[in-house]
Residue frames as a rotation matrix with the C-alpha (Angstrom) as fourth column:
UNK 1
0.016 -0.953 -0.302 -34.43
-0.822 -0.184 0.539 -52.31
-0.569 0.239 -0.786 -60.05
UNK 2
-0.353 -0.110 0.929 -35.13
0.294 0.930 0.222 -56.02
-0.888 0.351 -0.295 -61.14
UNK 3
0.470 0.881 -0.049 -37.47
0.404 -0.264 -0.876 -54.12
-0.785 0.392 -0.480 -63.59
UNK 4
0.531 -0.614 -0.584 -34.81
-0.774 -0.632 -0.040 -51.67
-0.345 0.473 -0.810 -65.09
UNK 5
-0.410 -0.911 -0.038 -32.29
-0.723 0.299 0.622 -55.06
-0.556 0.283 -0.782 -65.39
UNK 6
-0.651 -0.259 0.714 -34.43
0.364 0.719 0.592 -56.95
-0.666 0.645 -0.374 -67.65
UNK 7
0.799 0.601 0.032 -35.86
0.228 -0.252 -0.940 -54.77
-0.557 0.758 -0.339 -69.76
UNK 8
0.307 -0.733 -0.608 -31.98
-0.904 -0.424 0.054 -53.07
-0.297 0.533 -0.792 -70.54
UNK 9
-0.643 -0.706 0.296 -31.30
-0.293 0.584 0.757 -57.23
-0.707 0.400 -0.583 -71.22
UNK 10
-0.124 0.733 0.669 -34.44
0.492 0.631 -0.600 -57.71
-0.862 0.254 -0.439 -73.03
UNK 11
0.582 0.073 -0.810 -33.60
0.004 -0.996 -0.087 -54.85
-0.813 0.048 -0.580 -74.95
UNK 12
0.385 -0.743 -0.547 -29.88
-0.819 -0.001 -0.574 -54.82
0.426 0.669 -0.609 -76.03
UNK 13
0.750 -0.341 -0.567 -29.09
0.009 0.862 -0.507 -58.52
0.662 0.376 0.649 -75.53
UNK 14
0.461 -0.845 -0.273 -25.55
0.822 0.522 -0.229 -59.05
0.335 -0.119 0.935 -74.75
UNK 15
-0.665 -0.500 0.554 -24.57
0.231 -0.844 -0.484 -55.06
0.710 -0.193 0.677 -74.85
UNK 16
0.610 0.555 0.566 -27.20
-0.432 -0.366 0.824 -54.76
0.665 -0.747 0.016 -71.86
UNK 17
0.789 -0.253 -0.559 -25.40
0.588 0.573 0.571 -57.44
0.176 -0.780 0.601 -69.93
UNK 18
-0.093 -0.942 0.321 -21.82
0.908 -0.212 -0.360 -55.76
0.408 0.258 0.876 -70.82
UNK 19
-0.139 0.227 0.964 -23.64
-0.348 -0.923 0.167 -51.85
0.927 -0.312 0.207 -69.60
UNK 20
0.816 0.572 0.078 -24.81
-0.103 0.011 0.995 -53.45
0.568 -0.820 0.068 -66.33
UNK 21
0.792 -0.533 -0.299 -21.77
0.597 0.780 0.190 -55.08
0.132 -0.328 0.935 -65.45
UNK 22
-0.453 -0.491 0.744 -19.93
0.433 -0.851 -0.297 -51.76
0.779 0.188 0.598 -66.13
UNK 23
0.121 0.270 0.955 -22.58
-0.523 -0.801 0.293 -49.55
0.844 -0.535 0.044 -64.10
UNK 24
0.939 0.161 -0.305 -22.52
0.202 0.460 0.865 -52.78
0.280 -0.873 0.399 -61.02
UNK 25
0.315 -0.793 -0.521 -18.54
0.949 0.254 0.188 -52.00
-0.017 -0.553 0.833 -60.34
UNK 26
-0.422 -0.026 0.906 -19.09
0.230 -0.970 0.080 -48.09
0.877 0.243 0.415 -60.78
UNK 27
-0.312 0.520 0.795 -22.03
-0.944 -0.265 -0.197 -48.22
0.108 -0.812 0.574 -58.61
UNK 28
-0.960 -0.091 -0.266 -21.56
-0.002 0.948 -0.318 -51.33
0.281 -0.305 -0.910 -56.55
UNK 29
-0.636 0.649 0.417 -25.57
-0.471 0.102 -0.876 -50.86
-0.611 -0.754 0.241 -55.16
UNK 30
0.363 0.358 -0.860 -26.77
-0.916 0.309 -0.257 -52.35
0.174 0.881 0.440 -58.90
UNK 31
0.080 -0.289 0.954 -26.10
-0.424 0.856 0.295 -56.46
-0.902 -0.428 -0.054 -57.78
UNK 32
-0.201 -0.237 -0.950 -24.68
-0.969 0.193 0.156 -58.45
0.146 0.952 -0.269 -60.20
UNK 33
-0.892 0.085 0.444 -25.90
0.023 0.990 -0.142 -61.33
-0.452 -0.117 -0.885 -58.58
UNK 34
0.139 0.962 0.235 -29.33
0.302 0.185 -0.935 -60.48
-0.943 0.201 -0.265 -60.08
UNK 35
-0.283 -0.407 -0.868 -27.39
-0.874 -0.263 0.408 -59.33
-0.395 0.874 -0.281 -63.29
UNK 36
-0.425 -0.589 -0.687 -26.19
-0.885 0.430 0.179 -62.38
0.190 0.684 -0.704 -63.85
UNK 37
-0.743 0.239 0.626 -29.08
-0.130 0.865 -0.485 -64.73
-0.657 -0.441 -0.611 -62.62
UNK 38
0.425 0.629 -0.651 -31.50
-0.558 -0.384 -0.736 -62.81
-0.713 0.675 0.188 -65.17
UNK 39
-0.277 -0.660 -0.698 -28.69
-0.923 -0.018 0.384 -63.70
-0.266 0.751 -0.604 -67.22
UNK 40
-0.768 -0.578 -0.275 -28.59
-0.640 0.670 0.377 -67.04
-0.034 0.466 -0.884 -67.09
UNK 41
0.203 0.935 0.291 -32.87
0.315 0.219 -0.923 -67.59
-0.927 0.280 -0.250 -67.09
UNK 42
0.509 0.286 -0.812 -32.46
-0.728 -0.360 -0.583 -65.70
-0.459 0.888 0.025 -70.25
UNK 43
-0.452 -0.484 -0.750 -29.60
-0.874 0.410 0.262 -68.32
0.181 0.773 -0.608 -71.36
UNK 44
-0.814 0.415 0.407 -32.12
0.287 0.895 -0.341 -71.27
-0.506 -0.161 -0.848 -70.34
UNK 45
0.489 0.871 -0.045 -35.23
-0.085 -0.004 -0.996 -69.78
-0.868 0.491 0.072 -71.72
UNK 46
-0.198 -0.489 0.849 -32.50
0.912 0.225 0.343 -70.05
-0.359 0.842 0.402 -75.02
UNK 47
0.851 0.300 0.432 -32.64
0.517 -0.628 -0.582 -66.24
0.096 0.718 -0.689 -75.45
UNK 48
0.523 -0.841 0.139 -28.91
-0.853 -0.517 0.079 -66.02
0.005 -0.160 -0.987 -74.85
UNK 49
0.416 -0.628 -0.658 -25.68
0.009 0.726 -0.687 -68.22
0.909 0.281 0.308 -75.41
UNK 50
0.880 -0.268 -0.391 -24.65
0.379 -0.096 0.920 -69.06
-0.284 -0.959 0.018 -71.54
UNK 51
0.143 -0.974 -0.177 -20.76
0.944 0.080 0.320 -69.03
-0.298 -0.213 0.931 -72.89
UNK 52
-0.563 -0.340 0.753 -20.83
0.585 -0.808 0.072 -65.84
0.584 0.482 0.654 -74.62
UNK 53
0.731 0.661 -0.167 -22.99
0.349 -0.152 0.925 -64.56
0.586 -0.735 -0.342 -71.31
UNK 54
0.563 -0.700 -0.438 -19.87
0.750 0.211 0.627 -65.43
-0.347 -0.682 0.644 -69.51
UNK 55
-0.509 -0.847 -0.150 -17.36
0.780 -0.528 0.337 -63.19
-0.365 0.055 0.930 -71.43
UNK 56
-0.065 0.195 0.979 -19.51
0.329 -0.922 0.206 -60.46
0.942 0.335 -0.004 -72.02
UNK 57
0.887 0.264 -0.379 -20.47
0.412 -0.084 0.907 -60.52
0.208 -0.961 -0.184 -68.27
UNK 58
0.587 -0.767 -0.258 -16.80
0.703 0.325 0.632 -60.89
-0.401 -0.553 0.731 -67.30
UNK 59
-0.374 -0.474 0.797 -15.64
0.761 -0.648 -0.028 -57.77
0.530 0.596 0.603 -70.00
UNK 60
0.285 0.879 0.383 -17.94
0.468 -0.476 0.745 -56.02
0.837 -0.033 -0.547 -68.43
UNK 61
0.909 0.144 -0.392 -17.19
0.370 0.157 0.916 -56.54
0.193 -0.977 0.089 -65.12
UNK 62
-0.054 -0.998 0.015 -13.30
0.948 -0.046 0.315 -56.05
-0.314 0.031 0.949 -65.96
UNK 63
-0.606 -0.311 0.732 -13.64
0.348 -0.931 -0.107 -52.67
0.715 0.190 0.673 -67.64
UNK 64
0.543 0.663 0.515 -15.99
0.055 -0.640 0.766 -51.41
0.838 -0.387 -0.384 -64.83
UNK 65
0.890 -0.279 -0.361 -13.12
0.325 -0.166 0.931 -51.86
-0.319 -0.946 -0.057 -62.41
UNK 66
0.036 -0.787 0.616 -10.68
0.963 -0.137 -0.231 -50.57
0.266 0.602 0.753 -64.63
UNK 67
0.547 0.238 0.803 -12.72
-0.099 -0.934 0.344 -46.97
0.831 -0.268 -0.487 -63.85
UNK 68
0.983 0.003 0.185 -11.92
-0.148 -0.589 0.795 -47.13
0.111 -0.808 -0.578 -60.12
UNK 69
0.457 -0.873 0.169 -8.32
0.835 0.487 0.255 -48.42
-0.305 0.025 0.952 -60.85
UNK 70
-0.189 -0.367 0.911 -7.93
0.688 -0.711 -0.144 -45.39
0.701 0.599 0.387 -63.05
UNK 71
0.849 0.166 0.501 -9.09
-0.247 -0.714 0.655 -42.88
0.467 -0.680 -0.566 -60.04
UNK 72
0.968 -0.194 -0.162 -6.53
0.251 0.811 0.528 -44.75
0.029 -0.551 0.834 -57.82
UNK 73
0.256 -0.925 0.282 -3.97
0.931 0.314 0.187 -44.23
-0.261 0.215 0.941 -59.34
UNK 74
0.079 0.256 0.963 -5.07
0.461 -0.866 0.193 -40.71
0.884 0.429 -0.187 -60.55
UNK 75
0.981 0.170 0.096 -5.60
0.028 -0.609 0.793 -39.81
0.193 -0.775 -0.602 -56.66
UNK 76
-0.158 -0.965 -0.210 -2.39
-0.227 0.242 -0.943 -41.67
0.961 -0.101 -0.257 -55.50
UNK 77
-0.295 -0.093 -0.951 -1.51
0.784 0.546 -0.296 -42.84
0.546 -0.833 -0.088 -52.13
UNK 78
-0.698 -0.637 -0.327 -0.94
0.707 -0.539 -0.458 -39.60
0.116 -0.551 0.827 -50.24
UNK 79
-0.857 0.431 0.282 -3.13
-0.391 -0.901 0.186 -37.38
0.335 0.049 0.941 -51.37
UNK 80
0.010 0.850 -0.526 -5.79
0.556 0.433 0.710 -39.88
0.831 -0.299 -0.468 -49.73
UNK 81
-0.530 -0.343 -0.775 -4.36
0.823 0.013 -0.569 -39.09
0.205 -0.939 0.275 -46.33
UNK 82
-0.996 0.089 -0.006 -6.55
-0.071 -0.828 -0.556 -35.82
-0.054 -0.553 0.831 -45.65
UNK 83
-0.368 0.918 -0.149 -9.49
-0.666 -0.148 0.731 -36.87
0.649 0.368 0.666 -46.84
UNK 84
0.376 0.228 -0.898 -9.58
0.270 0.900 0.342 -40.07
0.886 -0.371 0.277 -44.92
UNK 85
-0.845 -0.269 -0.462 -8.59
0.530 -0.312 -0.788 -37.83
0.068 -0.911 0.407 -41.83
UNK 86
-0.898 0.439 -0.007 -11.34
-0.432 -0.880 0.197 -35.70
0.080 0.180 0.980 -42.71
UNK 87
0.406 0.902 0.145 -14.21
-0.914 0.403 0.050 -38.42
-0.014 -0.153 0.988 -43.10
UNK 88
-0.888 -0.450 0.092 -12.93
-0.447 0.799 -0.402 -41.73
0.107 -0.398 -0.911 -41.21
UNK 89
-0.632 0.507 0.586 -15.78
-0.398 0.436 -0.807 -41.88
-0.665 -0.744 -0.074 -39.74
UNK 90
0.577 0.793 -0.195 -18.13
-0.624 0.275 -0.731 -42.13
-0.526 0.544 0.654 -43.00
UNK 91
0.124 -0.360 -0.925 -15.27
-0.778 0.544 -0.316 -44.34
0.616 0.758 -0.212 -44.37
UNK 92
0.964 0.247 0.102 -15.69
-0.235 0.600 0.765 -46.31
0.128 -0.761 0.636 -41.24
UNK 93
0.455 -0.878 -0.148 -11.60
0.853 0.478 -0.209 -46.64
0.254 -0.031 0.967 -41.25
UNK 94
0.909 -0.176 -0.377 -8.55
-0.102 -0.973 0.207 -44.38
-0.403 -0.150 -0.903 -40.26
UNK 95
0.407 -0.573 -0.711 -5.37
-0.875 -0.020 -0.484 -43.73
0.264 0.819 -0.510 -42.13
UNK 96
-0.247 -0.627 0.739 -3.32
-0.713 0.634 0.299 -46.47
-0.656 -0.453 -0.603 -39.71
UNK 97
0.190 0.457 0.869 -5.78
-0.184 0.886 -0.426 -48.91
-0.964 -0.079 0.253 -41.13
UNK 98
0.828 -0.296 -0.476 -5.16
-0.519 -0.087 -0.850 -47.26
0.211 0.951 -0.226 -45.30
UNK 99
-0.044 -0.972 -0.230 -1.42
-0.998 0.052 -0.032 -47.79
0.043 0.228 -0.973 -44.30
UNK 100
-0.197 -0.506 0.839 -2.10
-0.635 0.719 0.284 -51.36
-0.747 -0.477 -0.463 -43.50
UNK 101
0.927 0.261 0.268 -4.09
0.233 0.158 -0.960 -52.21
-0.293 0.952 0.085 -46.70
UNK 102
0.709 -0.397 -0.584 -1.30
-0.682 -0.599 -0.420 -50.40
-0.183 0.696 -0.695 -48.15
UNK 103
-0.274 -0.959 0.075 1.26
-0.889 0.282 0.361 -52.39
-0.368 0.032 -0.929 -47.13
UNK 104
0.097 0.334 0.938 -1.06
0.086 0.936 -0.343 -55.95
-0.992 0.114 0.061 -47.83
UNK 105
0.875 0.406 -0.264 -1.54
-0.201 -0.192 -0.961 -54.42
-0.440 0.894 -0.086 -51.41
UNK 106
-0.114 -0.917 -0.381 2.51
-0.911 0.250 -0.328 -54.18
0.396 0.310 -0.864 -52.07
UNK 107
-0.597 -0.631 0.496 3.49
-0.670 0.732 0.125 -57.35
-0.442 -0.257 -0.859 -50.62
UNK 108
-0.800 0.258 0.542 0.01
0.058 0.932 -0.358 -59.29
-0.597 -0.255 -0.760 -51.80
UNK 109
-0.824 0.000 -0.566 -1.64
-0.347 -0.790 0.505 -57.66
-0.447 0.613 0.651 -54.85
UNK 110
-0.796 0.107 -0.596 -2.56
-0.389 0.663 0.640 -60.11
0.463 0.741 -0.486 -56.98
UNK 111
-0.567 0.656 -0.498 -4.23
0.380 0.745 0.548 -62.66
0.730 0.121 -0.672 -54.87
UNK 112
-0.571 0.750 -0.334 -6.49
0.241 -0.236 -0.941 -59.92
-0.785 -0.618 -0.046 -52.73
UNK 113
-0.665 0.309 -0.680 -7.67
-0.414 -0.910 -0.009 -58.78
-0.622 0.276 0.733 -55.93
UNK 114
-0.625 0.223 -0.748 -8.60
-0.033 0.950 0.310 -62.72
0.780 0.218 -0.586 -57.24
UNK 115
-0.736 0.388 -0.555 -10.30
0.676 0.459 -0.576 -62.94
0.031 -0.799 -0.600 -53.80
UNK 116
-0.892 0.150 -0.426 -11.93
0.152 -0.789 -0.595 -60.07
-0.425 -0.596 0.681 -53.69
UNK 117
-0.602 0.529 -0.598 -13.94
-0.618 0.165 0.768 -60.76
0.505 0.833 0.227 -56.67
UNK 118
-0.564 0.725 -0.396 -16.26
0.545 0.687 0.480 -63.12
0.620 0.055 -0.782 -54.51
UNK 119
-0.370 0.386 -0.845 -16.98
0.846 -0.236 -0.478 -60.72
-0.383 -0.892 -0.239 -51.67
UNK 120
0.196 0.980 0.022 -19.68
0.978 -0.197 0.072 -57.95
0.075 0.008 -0.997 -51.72
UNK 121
0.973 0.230 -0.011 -18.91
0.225 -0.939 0.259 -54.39
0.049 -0.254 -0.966 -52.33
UNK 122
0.346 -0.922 -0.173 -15.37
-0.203 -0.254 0.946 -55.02
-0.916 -0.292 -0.275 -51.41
UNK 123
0.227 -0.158 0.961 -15.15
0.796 0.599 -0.089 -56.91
-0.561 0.785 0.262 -55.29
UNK 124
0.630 0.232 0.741 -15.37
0.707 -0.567 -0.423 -53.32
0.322 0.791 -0.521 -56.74
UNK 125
0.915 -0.395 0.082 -13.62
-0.332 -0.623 0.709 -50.91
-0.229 -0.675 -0.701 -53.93
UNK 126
0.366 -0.930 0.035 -10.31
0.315 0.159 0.936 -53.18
-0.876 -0.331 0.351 -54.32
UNK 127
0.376 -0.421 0.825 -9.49
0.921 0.073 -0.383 -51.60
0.101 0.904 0.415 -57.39
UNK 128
0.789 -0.449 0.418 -8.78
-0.500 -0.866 0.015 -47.77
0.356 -0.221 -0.908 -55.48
UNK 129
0.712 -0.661 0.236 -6.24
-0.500 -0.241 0.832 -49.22
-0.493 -0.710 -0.502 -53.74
UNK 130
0.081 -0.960 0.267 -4.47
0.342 0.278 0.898 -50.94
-0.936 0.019 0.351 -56.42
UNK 131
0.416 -0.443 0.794 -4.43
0.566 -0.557 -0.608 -48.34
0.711 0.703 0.019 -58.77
UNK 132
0.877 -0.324 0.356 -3.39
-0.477 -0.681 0.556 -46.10
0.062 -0.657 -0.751 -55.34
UNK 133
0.257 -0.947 0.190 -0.18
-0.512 0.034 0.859 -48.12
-0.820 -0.318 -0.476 -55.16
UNK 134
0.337 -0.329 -0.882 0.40
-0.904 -0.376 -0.205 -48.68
-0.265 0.866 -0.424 -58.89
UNK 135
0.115 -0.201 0.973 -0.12
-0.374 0.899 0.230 -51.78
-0.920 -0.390 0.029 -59.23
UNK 136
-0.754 -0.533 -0.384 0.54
-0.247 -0.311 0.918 -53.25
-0.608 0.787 0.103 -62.62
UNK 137
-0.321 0.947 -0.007 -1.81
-0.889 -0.304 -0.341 -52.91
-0.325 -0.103 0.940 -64.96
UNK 138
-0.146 -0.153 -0.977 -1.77
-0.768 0.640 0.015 -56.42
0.623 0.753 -0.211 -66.38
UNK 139
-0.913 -0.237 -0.333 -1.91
0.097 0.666 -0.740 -57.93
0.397 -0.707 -0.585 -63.51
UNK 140
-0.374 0.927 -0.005 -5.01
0.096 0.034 -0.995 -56.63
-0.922 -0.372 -0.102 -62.20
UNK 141
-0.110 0.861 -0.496 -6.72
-0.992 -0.124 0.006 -56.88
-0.057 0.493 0.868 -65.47
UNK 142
-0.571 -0.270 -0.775 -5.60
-0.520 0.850 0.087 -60.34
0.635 0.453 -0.626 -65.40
UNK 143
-0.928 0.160 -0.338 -6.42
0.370 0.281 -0.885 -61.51
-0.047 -0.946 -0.320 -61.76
UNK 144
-0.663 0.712 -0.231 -9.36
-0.490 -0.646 -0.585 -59.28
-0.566 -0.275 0.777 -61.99
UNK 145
-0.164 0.594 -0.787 -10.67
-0.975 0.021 0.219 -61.22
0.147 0.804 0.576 -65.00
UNK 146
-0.800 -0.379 -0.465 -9.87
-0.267 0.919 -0.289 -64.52
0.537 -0.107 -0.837 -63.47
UNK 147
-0.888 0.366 -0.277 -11.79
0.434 0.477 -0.764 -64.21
-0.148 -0.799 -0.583 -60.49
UNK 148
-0.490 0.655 -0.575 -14.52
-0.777 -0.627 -0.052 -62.22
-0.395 0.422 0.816 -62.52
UNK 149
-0.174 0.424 -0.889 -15.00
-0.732 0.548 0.404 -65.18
0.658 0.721 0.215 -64.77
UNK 150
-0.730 0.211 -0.650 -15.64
0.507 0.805 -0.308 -67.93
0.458 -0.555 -0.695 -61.51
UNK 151
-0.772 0.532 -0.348 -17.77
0.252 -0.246 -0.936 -65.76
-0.584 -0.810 0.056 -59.79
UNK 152
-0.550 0.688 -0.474 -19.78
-0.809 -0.579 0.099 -64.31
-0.206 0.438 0.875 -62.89
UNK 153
-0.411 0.060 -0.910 -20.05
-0.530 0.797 0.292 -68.36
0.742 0.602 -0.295 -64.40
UNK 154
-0.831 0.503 -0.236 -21.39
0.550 0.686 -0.476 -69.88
-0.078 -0.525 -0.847 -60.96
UNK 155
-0.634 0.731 -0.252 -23.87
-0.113 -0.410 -0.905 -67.02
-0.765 -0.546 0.342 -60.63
UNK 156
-0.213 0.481 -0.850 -25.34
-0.930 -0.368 0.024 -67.48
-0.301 0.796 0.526 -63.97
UNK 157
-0.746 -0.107 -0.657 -25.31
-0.244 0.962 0.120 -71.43
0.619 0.250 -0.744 -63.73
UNK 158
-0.756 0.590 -0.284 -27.16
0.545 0.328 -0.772 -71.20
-0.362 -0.738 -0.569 -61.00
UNK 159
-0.373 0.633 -0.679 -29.58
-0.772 -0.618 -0.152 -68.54
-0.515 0.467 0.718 -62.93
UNK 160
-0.410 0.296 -0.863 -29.68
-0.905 -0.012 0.426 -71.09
0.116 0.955 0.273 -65.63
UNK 161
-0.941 0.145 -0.304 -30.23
0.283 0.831 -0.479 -74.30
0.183 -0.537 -0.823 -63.41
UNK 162
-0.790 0.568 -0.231 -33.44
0.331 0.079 -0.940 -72.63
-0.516 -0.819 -0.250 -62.18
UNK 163
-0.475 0.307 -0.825 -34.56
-0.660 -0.744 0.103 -70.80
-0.582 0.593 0.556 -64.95
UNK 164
-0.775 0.247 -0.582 -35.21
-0.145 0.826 0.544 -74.52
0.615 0.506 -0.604 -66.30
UNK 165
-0.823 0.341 -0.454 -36.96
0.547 0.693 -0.470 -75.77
0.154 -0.635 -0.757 -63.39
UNK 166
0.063 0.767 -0.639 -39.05
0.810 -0.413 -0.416 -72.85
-0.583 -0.491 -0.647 -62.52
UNK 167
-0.233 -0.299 0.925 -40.54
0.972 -0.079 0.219 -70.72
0.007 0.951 0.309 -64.78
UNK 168
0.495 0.709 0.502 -41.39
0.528 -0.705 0.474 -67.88
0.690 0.031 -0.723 -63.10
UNK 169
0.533 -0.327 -0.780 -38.36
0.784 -0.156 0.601 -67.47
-0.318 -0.932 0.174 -60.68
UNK 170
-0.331 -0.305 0.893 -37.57
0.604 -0.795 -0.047 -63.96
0.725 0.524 0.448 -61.74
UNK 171
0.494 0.733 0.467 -40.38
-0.048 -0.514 0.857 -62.70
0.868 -0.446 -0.219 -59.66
UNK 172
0.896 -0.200 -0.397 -38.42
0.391 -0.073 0.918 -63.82
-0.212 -0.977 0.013 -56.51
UNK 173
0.137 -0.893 -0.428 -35.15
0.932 0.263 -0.251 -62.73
0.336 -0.365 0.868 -57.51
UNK 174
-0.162 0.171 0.972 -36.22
-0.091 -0.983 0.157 -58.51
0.983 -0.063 0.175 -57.15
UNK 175
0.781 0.494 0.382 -36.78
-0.331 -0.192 0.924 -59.25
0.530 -0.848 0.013 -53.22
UNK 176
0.696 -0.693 -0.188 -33.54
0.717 0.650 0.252 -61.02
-0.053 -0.310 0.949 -53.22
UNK 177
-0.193 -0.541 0.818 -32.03
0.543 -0.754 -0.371 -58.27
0.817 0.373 0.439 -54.47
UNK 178
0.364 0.741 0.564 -33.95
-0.202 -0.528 0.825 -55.77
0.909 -0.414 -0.043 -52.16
UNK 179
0.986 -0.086 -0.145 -32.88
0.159 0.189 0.969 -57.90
-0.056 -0.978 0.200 -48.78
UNK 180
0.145 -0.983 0.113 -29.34
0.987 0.152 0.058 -57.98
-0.075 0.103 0.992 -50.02
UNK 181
0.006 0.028 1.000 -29.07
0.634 -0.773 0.018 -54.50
0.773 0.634 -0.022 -50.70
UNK 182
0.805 0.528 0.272 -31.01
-0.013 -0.442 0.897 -53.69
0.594 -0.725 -0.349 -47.69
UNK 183
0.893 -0.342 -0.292 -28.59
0.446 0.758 0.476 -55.77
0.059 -0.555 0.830 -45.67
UNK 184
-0.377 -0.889 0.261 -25.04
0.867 -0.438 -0.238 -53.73
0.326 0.136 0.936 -46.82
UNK 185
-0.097 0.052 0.994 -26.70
-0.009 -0.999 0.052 -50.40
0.995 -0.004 0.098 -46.09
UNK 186
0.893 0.414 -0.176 -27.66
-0.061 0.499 0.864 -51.99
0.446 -0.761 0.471 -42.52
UNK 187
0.593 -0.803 -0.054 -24.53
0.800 0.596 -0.068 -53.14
0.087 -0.003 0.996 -42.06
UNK 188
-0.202 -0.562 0.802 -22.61
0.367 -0.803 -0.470 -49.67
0.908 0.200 0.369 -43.59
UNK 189
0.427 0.656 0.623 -25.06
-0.169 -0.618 0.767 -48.02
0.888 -0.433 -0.153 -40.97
UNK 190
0.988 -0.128 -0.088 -24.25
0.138 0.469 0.872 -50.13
-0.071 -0.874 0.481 -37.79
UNK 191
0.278 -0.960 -0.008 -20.35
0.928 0.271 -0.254 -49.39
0.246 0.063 0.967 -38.75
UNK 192
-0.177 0.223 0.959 -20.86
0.246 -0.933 0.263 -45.85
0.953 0.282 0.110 -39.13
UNK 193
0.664 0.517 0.541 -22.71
-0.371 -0.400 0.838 -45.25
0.650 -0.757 -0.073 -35.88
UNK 194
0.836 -0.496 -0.235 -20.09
0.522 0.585 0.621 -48.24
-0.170 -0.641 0.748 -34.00
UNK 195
0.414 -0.879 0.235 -16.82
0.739 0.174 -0.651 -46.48
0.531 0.443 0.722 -35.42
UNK 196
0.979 -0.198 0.057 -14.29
-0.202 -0.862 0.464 -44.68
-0.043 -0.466 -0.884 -33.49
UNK 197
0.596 -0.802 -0.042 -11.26
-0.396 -0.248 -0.884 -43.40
0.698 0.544 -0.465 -34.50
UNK 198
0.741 -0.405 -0.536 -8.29
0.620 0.720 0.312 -45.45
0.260 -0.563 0.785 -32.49
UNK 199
0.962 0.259 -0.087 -6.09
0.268 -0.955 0.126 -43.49
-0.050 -0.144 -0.988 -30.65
UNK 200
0.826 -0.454 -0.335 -2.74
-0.513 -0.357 -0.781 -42.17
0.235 0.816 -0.528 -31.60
UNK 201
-0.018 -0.937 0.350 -0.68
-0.978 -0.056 -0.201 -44.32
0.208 -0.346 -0.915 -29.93
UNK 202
0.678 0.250 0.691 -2.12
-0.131 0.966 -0.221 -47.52
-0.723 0.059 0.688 -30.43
């Protein structure tokens, strides 16, 4: 995978970053932490502008959760409610829990979607649920771009900090990638196999 993300930036430049960043909040198993560390060796080796890194990164990142915003809102609340009876278990949750998201989403919109932006996997997912309760859409592009543009701008500083120092630390970041990856599917697993549906009267 490290392979595929710097040839598509060695490639098309800036519109490679902007495609990854799109396909990482589509399909959250593409890591934008190795996006955007590539990134920011390429903006030390001086074959990219760090700032104009940043807001392609961060456009990117903002219209690729637009997509799952737009399903959201397309599904709606309700119609969730059989499916997530149907497969709890592979969603590792059961409606009680949807309804309680639900209600956090109305009352606290904004700043889960600002927050969410640092955490793993969950940075992309929180857009179904606030296009599922119609949130506005300004708001989560806003909030969404905020905390898009701290999280995209440390990971690429910290790309571009090393990318000076060590000139070969590419090579290690494809195993970084690899354990991290590994690690969420681990994880997904061990929920999966631990989960059980809570019973109605809890």
């Amino acid at each position: 995978m490290t392979g595929f993300i710097l040839d598509l930036i060695q490639s098309w430049g800036y519109f490679g970053i902007f495609v990854l960043m799109v396909l990482e909040n589509v399909f959250p198993p593409i890591p934008s932490e190795v996006i955007m560390a590539l990134g920011g060796i390429a903006a030390a080796q001086g074959r990219l502008d760090f700032w104009t890194l940043i807001a392609v990164a961060v456009a990117g990142t903002t219209a690729g959760n637009w997509v799952w915003y737009g399903i959201g809102r397309w599904i709606g609340y309700e119609r969730l409610k059989p499916f997530v009876d149907r497969h709890g278990r592979w969603l590792t949750l059961d409606w009680r829990e949807v309804e309680r998201l639900h209600a956090g989403f109305l009352k606290y919109g904004p700043g889960i979607v600002f927050v969410a932006r640092f955490l793993p996997v969950a940075r992309t997912m929180v857009s179904l649920p606030a296009g599922m309760v119609r949130m506005n859409q300004v708001k989560f592009l806003i909030w969404t771009a905020a905390g898009s543009t701290i999280w995209v701008s440390a990971l690429a500083g910290a790309g571009s900090w090393f990318g000076r120092r060590f000139a070969d630390l590419d090579q290690f970041v494809g195993p970084i990638a690899l354990i991290a990856i590994g690690s969420l599917v681990l994880i997904y697993i061990w929920r999966v196999v631990t989960w059980k549906a809570k019973p109605r009267g809890d």
